[in-house]
KEVO-840305 format. One record per atom (N, C-alpha, C): atom name; residue in three letters; residue number from 1; x, y, z. Coordinates in steps of 0.05 Angstrom, whole numbers. Example, Ala and Ser with C-alpha at 12.3 -4.5 7.8 and 13.67 -1.06 7.14 Angstrom:
BEGIN
<rec "N","ala",1,<264,-114,156>>
<rec "CA","ala",1,<246,-90,156>>
<rec "C","ala",1,<264,-66,156>>
<rec "N","ser",2,<257,-45,142>>
<rec "CA","ser",2,<273,-21,143>>
<rec "C","ser",2,<258,1,157>>
This chain:
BEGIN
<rec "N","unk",1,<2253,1771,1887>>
<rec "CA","unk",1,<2226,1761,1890>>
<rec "C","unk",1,<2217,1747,1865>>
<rec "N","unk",2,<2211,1727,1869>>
<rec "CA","unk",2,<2199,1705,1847>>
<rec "C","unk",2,<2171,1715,1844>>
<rec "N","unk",3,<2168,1712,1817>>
<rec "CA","unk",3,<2142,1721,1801>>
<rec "C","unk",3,<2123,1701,1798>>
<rec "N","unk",4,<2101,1703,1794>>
<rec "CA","unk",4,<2082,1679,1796>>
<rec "C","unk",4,<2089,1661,1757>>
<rec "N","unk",5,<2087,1639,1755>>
<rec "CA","unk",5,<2086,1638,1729>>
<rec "C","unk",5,<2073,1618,1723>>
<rec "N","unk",6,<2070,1613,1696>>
<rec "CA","unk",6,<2050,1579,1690>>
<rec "C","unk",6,<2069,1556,1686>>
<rec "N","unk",7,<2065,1543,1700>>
<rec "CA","unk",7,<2077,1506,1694>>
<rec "C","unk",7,<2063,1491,1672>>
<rec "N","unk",8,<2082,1485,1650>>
<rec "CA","unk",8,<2075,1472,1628>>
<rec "C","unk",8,<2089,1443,1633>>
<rec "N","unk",9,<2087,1430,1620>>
<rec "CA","unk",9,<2103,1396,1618>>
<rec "C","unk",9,<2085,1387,1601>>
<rec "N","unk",10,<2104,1387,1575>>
<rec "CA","unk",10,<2081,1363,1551>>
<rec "C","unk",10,<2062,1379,1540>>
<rec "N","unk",11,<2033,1361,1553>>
<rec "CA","unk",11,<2012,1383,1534>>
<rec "C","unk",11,<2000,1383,1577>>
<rec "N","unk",12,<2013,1390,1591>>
<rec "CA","unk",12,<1999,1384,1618>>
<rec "C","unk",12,<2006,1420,1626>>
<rec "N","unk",13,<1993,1422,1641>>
<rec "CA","unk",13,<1998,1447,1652>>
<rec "C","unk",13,<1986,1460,1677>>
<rec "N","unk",14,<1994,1474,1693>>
<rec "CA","unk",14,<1985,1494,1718>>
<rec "C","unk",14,<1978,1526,1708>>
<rec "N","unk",15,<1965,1533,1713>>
<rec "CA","unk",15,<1953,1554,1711>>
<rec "C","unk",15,<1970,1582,1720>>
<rec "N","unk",16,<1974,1572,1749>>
<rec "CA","unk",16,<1984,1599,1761>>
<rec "C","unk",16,<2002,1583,1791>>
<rec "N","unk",17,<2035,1586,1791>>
<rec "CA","unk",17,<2051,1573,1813>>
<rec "C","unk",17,<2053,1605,1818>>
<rec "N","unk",18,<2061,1602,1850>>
<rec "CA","unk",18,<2062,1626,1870>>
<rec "C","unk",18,<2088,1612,1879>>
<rec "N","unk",19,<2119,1607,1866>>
<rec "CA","unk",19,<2133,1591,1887>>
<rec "C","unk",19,<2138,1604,1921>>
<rec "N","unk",20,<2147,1641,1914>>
<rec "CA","unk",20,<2144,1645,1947>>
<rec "C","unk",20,<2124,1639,1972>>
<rec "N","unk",21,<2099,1630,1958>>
<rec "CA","unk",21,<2079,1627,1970>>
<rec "C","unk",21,<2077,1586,1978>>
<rec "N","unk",22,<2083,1586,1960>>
<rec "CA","unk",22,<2084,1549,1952>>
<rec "C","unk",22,<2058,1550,1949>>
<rec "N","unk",23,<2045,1560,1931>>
<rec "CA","unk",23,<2013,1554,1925>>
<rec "C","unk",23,<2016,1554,1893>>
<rec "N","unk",24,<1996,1535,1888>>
<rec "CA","unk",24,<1992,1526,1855>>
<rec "C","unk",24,<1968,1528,1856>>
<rec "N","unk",25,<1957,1542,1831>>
<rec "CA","unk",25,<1928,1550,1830>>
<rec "C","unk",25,<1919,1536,1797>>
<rec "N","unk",26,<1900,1519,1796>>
<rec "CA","unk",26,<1887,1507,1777>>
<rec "C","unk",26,<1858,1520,1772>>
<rec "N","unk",27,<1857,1533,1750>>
<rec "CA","unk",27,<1824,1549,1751>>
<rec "C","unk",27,<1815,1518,1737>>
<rec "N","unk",28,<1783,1510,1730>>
<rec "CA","unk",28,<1768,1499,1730>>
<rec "C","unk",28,<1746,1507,1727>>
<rec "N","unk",29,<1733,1532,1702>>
<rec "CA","unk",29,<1709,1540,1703>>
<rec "C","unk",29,<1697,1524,1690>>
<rec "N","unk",30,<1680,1511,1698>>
<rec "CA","unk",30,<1665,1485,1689>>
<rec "C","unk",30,<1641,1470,1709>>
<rec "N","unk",31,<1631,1461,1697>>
<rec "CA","unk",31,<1608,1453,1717>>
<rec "C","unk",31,<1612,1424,1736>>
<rec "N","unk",32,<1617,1407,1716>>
<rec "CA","unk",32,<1632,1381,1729>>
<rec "C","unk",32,<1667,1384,1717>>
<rec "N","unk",33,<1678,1377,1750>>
<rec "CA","unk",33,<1704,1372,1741>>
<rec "C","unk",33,<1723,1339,1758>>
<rec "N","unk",34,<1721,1327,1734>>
<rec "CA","unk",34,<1734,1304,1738>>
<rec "C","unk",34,<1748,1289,1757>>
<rec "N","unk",35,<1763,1276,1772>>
<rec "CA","unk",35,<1788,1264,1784>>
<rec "C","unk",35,<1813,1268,1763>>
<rec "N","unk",36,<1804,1264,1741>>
<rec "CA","unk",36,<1826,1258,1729>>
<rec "C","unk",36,<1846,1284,1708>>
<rec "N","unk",37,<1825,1303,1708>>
<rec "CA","unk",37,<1831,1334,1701>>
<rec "C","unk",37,<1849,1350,1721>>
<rec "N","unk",38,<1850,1335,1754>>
<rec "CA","unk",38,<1863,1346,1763>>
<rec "C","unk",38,<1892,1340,1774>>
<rec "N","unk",39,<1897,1302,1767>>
<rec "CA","unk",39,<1919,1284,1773>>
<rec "C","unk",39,<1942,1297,1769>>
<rec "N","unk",40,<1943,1309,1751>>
<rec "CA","unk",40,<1973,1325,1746>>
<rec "C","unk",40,<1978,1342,1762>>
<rec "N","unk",41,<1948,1358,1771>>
<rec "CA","unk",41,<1965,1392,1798>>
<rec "C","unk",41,<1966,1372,1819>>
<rec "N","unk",42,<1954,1349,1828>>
<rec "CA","unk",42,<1961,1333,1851>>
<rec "C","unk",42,<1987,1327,1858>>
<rec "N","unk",43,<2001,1309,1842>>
<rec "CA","unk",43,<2021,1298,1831>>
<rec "C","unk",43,<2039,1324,1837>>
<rec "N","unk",44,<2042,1348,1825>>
<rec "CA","unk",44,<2064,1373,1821>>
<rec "C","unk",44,<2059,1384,1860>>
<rec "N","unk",45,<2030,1383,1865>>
<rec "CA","unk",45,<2026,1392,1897>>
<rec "C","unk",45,<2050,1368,1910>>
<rec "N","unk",46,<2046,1340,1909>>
<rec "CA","unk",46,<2063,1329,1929>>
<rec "C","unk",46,<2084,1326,1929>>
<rec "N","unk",47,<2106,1330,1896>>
<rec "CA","unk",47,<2124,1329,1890>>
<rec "C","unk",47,<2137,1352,1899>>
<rec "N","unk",48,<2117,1384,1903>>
<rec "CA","unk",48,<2131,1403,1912>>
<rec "C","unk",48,<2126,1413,1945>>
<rec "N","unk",49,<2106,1392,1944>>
<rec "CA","unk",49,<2096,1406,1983>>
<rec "C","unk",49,<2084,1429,1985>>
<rec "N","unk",50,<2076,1433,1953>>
<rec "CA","unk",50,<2050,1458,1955>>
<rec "C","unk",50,<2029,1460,1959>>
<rec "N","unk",51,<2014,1481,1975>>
<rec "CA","unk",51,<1990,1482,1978>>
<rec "C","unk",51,<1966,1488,1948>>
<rec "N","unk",52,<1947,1471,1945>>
<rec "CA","unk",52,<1938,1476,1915>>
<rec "C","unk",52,<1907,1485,1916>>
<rec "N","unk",53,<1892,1506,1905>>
<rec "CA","unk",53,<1880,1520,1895>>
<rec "C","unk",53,<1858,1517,1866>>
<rec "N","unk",54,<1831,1503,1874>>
<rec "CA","unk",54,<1826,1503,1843>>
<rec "C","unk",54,<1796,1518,1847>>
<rec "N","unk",55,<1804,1537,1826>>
<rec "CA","unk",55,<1777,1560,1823>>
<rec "C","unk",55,<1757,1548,1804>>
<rec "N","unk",56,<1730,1547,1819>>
<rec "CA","unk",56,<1707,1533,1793>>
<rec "C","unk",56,<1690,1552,1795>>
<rec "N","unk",57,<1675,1531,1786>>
<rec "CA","unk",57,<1655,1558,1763>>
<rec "C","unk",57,<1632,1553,1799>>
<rec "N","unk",58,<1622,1527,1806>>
<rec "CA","unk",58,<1599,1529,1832>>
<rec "C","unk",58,<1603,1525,1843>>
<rec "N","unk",59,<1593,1512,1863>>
<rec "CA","unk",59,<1599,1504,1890>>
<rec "C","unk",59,<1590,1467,1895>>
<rec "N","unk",60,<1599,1457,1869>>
<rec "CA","unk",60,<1602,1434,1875>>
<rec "C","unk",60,<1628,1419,1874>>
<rec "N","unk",61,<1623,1408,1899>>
<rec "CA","unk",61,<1655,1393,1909>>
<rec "C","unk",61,<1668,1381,1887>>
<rec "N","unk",62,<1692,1381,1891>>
<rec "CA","unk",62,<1710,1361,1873>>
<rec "C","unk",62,<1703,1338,1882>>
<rec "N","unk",63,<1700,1314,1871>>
<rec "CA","unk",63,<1708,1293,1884>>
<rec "C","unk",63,<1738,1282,1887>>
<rec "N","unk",64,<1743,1290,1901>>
<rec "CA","unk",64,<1777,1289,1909>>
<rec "C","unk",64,<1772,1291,1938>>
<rec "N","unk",65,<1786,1273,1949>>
<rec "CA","unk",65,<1795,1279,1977>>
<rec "C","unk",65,<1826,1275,1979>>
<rec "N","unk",66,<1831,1309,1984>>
<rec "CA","unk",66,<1864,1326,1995>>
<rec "C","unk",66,<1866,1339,2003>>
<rec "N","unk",67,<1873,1329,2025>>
<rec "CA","unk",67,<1880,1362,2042>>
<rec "C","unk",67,<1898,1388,2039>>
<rec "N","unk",68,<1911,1372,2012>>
<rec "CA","unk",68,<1924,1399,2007>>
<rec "C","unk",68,<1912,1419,1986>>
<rec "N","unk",69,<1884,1412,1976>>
<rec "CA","unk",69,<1876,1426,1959>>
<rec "C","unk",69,<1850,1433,1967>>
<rec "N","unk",70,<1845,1468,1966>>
<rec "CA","unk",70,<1817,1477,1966>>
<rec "C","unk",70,<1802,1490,1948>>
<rec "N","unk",71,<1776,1477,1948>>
<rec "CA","unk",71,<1759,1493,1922>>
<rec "C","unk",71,<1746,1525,1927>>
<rec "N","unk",72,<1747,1544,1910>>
<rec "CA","unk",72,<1744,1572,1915>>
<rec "C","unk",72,<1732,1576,1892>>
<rec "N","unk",73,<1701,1584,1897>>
<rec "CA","unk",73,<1686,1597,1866>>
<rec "C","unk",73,<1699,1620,1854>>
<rec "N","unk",74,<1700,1616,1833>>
<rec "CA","unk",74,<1713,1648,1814>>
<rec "C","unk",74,<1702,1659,1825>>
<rec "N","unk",75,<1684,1673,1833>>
<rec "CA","unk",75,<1668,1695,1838>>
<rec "C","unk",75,<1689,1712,1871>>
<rec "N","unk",76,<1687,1685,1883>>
<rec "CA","unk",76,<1706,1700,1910>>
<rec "C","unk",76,<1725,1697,1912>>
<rec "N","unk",77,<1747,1678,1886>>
<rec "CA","unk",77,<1776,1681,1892>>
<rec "C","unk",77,<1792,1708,1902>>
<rec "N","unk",78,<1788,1725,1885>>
<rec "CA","unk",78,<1802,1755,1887>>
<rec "C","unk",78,<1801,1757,1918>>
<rec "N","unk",79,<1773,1754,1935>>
<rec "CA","unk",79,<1779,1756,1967>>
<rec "C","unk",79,<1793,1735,1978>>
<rec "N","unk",80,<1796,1711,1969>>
<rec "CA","unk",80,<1806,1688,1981>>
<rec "C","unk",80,<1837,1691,1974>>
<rec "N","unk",81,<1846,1698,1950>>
<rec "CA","unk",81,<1870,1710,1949>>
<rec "C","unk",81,<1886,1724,1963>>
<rec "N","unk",82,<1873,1744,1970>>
<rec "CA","unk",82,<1881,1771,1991>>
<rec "C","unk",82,<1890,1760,2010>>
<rec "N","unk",83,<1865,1739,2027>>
<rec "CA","unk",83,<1871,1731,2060>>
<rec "C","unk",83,<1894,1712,2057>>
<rec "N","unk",84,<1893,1690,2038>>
<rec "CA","unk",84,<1906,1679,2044>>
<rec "C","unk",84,<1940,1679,2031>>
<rec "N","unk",85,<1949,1713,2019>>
<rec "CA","unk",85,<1970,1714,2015>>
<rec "C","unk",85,<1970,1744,2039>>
């Protein structure tokens, strides 16, 4: 069983890869978060066909449109975690 671990490259990095899961999780506690803060977990999502995960601080949208990526407030990851592993 593969362990969850962090993806580094350079000064770029992932937070938290799930490979048995194929989920990559980018936290984001912050109030505004960019396009461009998140190009790199994009890029690693399509290169690996993972499903991607970014935890923020509210409930304002990314501006990103992907369907492979959903936004989850810190507050309720821990339950969003659960269901969806």
């Amino acid at each position: 069983m593969k362990q969850p671990y962090l993806y580094r490259l350079r000064d770029k990095e992932i937070d938290f890869v799930l490979p048995q899961e194929k989920i990559a999780i980018e936290v984001k506690y912050q109030n505004n978060i960019d396009y461009r803060e998140v190009a790199f977990f994009r890029k690693y999502l399509n290169e690996k066909k993972y499903q991607g995960i970014v935890v923020v601080k509210n409930d304002k949208p990314l501006n990103i449109e992907d369907k492979n990526i959903k936004t989850v407030r810190a507050e309720k990851f821990s339950s969003f975690l659960q269901k969806k592993l």
